[in-house]
N, C-alpha and C positions, 0 to 999 in steps of 0.2 A: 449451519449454512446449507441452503439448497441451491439447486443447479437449476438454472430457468435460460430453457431454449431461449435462443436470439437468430432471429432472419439476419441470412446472410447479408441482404442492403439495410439493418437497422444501422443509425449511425445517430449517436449524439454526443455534445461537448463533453460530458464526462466520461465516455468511452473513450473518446478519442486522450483526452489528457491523461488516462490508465494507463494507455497504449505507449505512450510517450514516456510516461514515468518509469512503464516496466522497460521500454526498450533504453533507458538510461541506468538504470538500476541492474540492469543484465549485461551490459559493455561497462558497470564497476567504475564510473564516470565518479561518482562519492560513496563513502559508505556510510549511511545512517543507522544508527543506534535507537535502540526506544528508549534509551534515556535522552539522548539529544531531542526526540520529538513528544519530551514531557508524557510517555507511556514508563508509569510506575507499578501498574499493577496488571498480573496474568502475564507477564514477560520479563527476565530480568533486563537491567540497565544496559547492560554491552551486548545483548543479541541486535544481530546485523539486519536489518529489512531486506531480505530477499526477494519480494516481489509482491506487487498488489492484487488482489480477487475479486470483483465484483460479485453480488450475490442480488437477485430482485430481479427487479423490473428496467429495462437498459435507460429510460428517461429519468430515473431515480435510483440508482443501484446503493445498496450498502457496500460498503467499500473494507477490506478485512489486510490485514498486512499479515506475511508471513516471514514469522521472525524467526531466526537460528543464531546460533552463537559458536565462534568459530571452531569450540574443539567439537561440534558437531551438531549438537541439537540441544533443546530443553534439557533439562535432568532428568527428565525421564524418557528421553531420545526422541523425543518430536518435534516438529516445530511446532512452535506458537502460533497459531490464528487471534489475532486481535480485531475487533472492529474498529476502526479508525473514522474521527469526526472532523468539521471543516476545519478544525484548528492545528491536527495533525496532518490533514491533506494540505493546507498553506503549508505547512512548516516541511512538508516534504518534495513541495512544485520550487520551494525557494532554497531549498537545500541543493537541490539539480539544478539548479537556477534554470527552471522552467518558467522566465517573468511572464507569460502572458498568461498562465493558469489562472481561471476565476472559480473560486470553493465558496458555495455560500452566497448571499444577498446582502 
């Protein structure tokens, strides 16, 4: 994952519902699993979604979840970077029940 400057007035729909998602995932509103959002592989099943990353271009970012598991990290003490796709970002705007989130066409 690379880091790509962003102007401080860029602003678009999927920034914005990042921004929401993390600040609901950081006040522990629910805890999601990457087995609950159908991630089976590069993360085990009971690591926790600690927070979302955007990575790209802010009109189109790739989106990466950072998973941990509660006695601390991966097995080998890291967390997990996953890239996560529209089926996982649904399953995590409705898990926060963030109902106005739109992922996807």
């Amino acid at each position: 994952m690379s880091e790509h400057g962003m102007a401080l007035t860029t602003h678009t729909t999927e920034m914005h519902q990042l921004d929401e998602m993390n600040a609901a995932l950081a006040i522990g509103r629910r805890r999601l699993t990457a087995g609950s959002l159908g991630l089976h592989r590069g993360v085990a099943d009971d690591a926790v979604l600690r927070r979302l990353e955007p990575a790209g271009p802010p009109s189109y970012p790739y989106v990466y979840g950072v998973f941990s598991r509660d006695s601390g990290a991966s097995p080998d003490g890291a967390p997990a970077l996953v890239e996560l796709h529209t089926a996982q970002l649904r399953a995590i705007s409705d898990g926060l029940s963030l109902r106005r989130h739109i992922w996807g066409v």
